[in-house]
N, C-alpha and C positions, 0 to 999 in steps of 0.2 A: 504494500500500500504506500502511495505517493506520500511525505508527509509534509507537512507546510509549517512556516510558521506565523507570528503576527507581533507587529510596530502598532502600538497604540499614544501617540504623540499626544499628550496632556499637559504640556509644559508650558502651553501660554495662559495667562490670566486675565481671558476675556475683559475687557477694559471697555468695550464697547457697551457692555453690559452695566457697568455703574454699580457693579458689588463689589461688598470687601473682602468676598473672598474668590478665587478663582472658579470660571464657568461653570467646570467641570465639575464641581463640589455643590453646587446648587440644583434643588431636588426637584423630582417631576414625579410627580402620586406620591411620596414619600422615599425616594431611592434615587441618592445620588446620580447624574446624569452619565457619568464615566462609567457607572457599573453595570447601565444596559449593556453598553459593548464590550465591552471585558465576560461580563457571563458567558453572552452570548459565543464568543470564539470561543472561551474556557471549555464548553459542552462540547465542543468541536472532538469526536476521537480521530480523524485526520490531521488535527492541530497539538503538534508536539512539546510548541513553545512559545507564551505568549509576554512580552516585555512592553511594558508603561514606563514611556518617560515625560517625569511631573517638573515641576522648577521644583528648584534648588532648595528655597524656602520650605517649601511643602512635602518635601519627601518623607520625613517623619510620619507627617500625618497619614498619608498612603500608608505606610510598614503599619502603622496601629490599627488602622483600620483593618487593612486584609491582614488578616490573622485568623486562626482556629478557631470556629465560630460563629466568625462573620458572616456565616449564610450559602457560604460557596464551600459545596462539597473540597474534604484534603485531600482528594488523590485531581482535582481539577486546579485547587490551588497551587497542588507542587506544578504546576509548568509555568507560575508567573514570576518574573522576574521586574524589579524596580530598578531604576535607573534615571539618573539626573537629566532632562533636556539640556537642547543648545540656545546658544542666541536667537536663532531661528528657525524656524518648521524642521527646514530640511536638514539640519543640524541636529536636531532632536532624533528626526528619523533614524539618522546617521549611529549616534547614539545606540539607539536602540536596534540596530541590524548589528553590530559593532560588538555588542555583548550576546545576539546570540553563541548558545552550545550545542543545539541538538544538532538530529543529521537531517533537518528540515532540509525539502531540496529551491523554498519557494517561501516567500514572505510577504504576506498581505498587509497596507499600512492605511487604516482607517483612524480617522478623526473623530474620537470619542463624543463631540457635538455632535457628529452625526447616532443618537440613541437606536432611533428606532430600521437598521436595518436587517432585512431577514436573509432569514438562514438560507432560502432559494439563491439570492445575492451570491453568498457567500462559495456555496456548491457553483453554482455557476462561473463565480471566478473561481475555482478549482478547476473546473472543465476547460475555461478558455485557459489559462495557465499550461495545462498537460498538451492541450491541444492545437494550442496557435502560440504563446508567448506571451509579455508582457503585455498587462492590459490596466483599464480604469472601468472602473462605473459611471455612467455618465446617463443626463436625459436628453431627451431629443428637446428640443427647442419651441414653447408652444406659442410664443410671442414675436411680432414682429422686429427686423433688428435695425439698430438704424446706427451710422457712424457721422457722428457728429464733433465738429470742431468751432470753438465759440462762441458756443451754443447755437448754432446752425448746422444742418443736416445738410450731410456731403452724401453718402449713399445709403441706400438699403441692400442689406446682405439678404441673402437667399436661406431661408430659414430652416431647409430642409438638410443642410448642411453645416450647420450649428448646433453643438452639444455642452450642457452643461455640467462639468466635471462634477465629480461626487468623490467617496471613496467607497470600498478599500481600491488601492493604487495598487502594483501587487508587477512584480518581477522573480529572476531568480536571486538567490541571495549572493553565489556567486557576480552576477552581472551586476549589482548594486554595487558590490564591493572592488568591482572592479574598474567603476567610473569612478567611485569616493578616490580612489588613488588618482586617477586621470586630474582631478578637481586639484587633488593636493598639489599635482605638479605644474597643472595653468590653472588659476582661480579663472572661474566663472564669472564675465564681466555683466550677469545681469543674477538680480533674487530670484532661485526659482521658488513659487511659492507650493508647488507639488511634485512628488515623483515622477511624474508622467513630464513635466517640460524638462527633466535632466536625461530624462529616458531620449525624450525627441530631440536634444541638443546633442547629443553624441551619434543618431542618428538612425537610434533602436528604434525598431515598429511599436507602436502600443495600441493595443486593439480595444475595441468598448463592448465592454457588459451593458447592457439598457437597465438603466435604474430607473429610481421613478421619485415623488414630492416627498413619499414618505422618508426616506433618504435624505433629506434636503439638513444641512446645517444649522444649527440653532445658535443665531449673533446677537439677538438682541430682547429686551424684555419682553415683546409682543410676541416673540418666536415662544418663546416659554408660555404664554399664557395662553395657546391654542393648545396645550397638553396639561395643564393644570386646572 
């Protein structure tokens, strides 16, 4: 059996949000926002290894919390592993691919915002993985697009050909590990803000999963208060 593993980036502190403590630690029905997705892989028996990287400040509070106990069977807890994020996303990610140890052959890297994705997703980036190579989840585009400069509209894009990213991002862990060096040795003159533009910057194919709203990112207080 192929086995995978999983980057769960929690190391930024939603600031867009206006709490004082990080996104990812603010509740939706009573259960921390980070812990839907973490279960969720956690259950995974294709998923051999799953690492959360939090800031710096916060990591403590991660280790007390996931503990014997906590709600998460101990033979699902032994595959998680904590670790400090970076300055940014992809740094964190980095991070977190960086200390896996299993003999995963494949790394899936969702954004704990994103709670509610399902396990269809998830299998499905498994298939596309084994089957075609690195991929994303992404939606098709239900809005008209329009590209504008100065607050005037230059054109409209063709909508059918527009996706918007989602996660999990998801390559092999070799090939991640083997661009992170590339990086080391010419920095990257723009931020990528997902795996999938370091994937296309080097020149890898990344294919799409169809995701869908429920997937969609939770940035701001109104995002929360459609599930509370």
């Amino acid at each position: 059996m192929t086995k995978f593993a999983v980057v769960l980036p929690a190391g930024g502190l939603g600031k867009r949000m206006g709490a004082s403590i990080p996104k990812q630690l603010l509740k939706i029905n009573g259960k921390a926002v980070y812990r839907y997705s973490l279960e969720t892989f956690l259950h995974f028996e294709e998923i051999s290894e799953v690492v959360l990287a939090v800031p710096a400040d916060w990591k403590s509070h991660f280790e007390e919390e996931l503990v014997a106990g906590c709600g998460i069977p101990d033979n699902e807890l032994a595959k998680l592993k904590i670790v400090v994020g970076g300055a940014e996303r992809w740094q964190s990610v980095r991070n977190g691919v960086e200390a896996l140890t299993s003999d995963a052959e494949y790394v899936l890297v969702h954004d704990v915002a994103r709670p509610f994705m399902t396990e269809a997703l998830v299998r499905e980036t498994f298939k596309t993985l084994i089957e075609k190579g690195s991929c994303l989840v992404a939606k098709p585009c239900a809005d008209t697009v329009k590209v504008a400069s100065n607050g005037q509209v230059e054109k409209t894009l063709d909508r059918k050909t527009i996706w918007l990213a989602q996660t999990p991002q998801s390559a092999s862990i070799d090939l991640l590990k083997k661009l992170y060096a590339k990086i080391d040795a010419e920095p990257l003159g723009f931020l990528p803000t997902d795996e999938a533009s370091i994937l296309e910057h080097f020149g890898e194919p990344v294919y799409i999963v169809e995701g869908n709203s429920a997937n969609d990112k939770l940035t701001t207080p109104e995002d929360f208060a459609k599930f509370n």
